[in-house]
N, C-alpha and C positions, 0 to 999 in steps of 0.2 A: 603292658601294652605291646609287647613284642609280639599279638597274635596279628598286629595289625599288617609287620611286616611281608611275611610270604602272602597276605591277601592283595596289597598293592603288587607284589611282584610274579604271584601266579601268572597273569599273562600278557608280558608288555606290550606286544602289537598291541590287546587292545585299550589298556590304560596309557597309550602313549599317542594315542590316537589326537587332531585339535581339540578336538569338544572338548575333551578331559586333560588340557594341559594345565588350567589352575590345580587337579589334582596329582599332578604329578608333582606338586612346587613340595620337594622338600622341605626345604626352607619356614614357610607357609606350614606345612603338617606341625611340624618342631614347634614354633612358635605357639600353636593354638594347643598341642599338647604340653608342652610344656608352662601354660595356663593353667592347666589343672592342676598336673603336679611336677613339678621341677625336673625331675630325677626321668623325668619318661621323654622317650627321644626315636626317631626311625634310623640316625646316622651315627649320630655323637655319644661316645661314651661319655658319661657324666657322672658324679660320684658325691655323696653326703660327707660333709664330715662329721665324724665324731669326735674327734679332739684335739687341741693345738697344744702338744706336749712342749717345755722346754727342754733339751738335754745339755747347757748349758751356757754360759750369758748370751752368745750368738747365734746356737744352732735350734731348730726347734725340730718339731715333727709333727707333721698330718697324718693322723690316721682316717683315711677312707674308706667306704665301703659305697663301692661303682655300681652301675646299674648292671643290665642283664647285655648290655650289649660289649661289655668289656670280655676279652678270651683267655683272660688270663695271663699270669707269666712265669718267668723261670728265676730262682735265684740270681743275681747279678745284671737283670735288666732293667732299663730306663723307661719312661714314660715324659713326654710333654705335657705339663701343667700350662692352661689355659686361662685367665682371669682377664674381664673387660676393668680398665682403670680408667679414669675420664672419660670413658667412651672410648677410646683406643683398646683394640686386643693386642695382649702384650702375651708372648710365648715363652717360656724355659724347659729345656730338659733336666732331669735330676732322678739320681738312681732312686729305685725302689730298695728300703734298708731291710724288707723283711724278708723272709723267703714264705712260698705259698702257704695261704692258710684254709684252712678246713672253709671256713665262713667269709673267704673271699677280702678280706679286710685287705688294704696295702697303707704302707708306713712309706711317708716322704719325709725324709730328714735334710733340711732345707738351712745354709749355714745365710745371714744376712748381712746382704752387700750393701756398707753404707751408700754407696753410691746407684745401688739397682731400684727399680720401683717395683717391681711384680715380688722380690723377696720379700720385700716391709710390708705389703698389700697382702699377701699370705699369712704372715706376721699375725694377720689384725683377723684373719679370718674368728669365724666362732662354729659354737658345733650346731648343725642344723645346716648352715650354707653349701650352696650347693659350686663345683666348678666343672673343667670340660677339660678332660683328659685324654692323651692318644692312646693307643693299645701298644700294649709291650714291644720293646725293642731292644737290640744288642746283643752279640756274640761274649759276651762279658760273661760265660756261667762256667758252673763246673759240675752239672748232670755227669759228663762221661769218667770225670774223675774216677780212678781206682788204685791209685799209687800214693805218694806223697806231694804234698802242696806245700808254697811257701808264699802267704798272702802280704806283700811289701806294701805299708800305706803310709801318707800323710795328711793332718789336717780333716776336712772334710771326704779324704777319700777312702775314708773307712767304712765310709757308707753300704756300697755294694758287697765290702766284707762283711759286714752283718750278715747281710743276705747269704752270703754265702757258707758262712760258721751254721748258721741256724737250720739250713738246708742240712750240711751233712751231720750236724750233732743229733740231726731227727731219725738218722739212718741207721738200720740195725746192727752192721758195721762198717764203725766212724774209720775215717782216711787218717794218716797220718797228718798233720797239721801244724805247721808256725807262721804265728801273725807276728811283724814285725811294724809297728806304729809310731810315726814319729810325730808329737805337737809340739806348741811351748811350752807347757806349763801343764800341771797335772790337771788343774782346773778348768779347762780348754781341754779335758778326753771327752769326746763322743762316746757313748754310750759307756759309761764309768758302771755302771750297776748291772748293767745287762752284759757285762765281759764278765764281771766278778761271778755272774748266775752261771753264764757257758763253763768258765772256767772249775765252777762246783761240781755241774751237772758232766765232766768230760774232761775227768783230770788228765788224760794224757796228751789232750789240748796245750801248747807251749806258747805264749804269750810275752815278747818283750816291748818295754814302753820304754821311746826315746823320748825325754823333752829336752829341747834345743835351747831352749832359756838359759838351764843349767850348765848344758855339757854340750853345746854348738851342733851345727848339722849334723844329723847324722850322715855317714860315711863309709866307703865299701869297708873299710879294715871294721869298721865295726859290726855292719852287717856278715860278713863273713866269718869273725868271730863268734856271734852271737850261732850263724846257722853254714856248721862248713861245709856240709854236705850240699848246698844250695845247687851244685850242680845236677844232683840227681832228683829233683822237685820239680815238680809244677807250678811255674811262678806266676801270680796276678798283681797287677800293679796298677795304682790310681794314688793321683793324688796331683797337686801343683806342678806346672809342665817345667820348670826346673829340676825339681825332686825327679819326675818321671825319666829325664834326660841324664842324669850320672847313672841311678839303675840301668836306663838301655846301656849305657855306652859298658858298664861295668860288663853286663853279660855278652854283647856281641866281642870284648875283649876277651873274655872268655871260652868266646866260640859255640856258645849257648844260646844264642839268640831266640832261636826257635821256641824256646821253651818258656820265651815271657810274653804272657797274655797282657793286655793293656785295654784301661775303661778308657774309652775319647766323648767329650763332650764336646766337639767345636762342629758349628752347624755350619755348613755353606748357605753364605749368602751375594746373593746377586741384585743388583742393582741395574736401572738404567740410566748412563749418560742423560745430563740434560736436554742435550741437543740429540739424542738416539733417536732414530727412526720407529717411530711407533705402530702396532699390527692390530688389526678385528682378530677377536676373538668370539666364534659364532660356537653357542650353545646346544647341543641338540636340536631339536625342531623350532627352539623360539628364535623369534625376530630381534633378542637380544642377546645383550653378550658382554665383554666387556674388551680394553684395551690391556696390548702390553710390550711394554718399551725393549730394544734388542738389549740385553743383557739383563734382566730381569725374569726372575724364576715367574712361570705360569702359575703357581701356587700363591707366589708373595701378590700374584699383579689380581689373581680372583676372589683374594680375601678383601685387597683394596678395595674391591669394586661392590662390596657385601654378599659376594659368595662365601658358601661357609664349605666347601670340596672335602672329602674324609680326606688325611694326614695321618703319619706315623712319627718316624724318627728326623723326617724331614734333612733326610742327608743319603738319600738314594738306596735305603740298605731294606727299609720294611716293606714294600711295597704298596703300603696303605694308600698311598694317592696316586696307584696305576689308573690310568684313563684311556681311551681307545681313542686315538685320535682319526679321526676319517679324511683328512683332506690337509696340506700344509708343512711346513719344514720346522722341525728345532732344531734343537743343537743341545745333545745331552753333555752336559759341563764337568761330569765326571769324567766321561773318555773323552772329550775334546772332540765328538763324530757329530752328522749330521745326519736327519735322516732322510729316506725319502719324500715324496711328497701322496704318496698312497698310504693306503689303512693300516694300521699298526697300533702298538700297543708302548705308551710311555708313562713315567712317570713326572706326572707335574712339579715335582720340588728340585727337580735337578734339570729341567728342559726350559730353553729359552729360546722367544720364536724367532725364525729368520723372514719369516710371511705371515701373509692370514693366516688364518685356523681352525675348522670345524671340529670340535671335539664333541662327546660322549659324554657328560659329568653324571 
């Protein structure tokens, strides 16, 4: 159904014209298309599954395969997983464990938090179900690689490692390479079978496995032991923001700083005061629109309002929810600035309003 798209968008004076404003309702197209068949969308990536793998007691894995409106991505990026639970849209980001595949597939390895609901809702999915996905995001990769690496994980943050092993063990010549992994327990490794496979198919791949149960945190004497040259590598680093925090602190001690890459999941979120002064939000040419309270992201306030606006990494980095705003003031929260009140170009997940608002959606 993607011929559908460049026919509504060939020529928008005139499909934006009143007459034809029930045709412009995205929203509205989505819905009646995606009546027929799930997977078919004018905005939303959206993606089938085909399997809910365990890789063991707590982690599992999605393997999906997205529709035609997904672009793709690079070893060591993330994606926003989408799922309606009681009727609440509830959002997570989580790395992509695979690296790109000939047939488009992507692998979510997804660890469950007794306490989250969209993990165990994922959990339960089956194969056939369908969900709503952002399009790739994160400086987390290692395409320009051509030297040596030294991949430092824990826990669940071996995930982007995958991705990242699998990328270059595809390449006709492999990089120097050491993965250093710390869990508890050997029965708690993320991918136990598919390191054993890397490790056959790419023997000069070096592989060490800390568990902490045994023989306590690991620890720079030990990482240093294990990899001494560490200063002349290329360092990536994910895993629990503890673990991530003696790594930094070890290499900026060092005076290496620079040289360690780090995955970040924390999303900016905004809120508005109860008592906040609340602003119109005026939609393109319609008579409606919706509200949104001063400190509250324009994105979090149009999704309340059951707009569905495209999104990405919803932390100001992808651009996927740039919007044209025509008239009005925010306040982008990343630099702390304001803008002015003329036409410009923002991104709704990081801009909170100070005024009205005529946007572009």
């Amino acid at each position: 159904m993607d011929l559908w798209t460049p026919h509504l968008n060939s020529n928008r004076s005139f499909w934006q014209t009143p007459w034809l404003n029930p045709l412009n309702d995205v929203v509205a197209w989505n819905t009646l298309l995606q009546g027929v068949n799930p997977l078919w969308s004018l905005s939303e990536v959206r993606a089938r599954v085909l399997a809910v793998e365990w890789e063991c007691a707590d982690v599992f894995s999605l393997r999906l395969k997205p529709n035609r409106r997904f672009k793709g991505h690079l070893a060591g990026q993330h994606v926003a997983l989408e799922l309606e639970i009681n009727g609440v849209r509830k959002i997570r980001t989580f790395s992509i464990s695979n690296a790109p595949q000939a047939n488009g597939e992507l692998r979510l390895s997804i660890k469950v938090n007794p306490h989250g609901t969209l993990s165990k809702a994922a959990s339960q999915l089956s194969k056939g179900d369908v969900v709503v996905l952002s399009q790739a995001a994160g400086e987390f990769t290692g395409e320009a690689l051509d030297g040596q690496a030294l991949l430092i994980s824990a826990g669940s943050g071996i995930t982007p490692m995958m991705a990242l092993l699998e990328s270059w063990a595809a390449r006709d010549t492999r990089p120097d390479v050491v993965l250093v992994h710390s869990c508890r327990r050997a029965d708690e490794l993320i991918f136990a079978k598919q390191l054993q496979t890397l490790v056959h198919q790419w023997p000069e791949l070096r592989v060490h496995l800390h568990y902490s149960a045994a023989d306590g945190h690991l620890d720079a004497a030990r990482l240093t032991e294990w990899v001494p040259d560490l200063d002349r590598r290329e360092a990536f680093l994910c895993g629990p923001e503890g673990f991530k925090a003696w790594v930094h602190a070890l290499y900026e001690a060092r005076g290496i700083g620079p040289q360690l890459k780090q995955e970040h999941f924390r999303q900016l979120r905004f809120s508005a005061r109860p008592d906040a002064e609340r602003y119109a939000v005026h939609v393109g040419q319609h008579a409606s629109g919706f509200s949104a309270g001063n400190g509250q992201s324009l994105l979090e306030a149009a999704e309340q309002s059951g707009l569905k606006p495209a999104y990405g990494c919803r932390r100001g980095i992808c651009m996927s929810c740039q919007c044209k705003k025509t008239s009005g003031i925010v306040r982008n929260q990343l630099t702390q600035t304001d803008s002015g009140d003329s036409e410009e170009w923002i991104q709704l997940c990081i801009s909170t309003p100070l005024s009205d608002l005529h946007l572009e959606l």
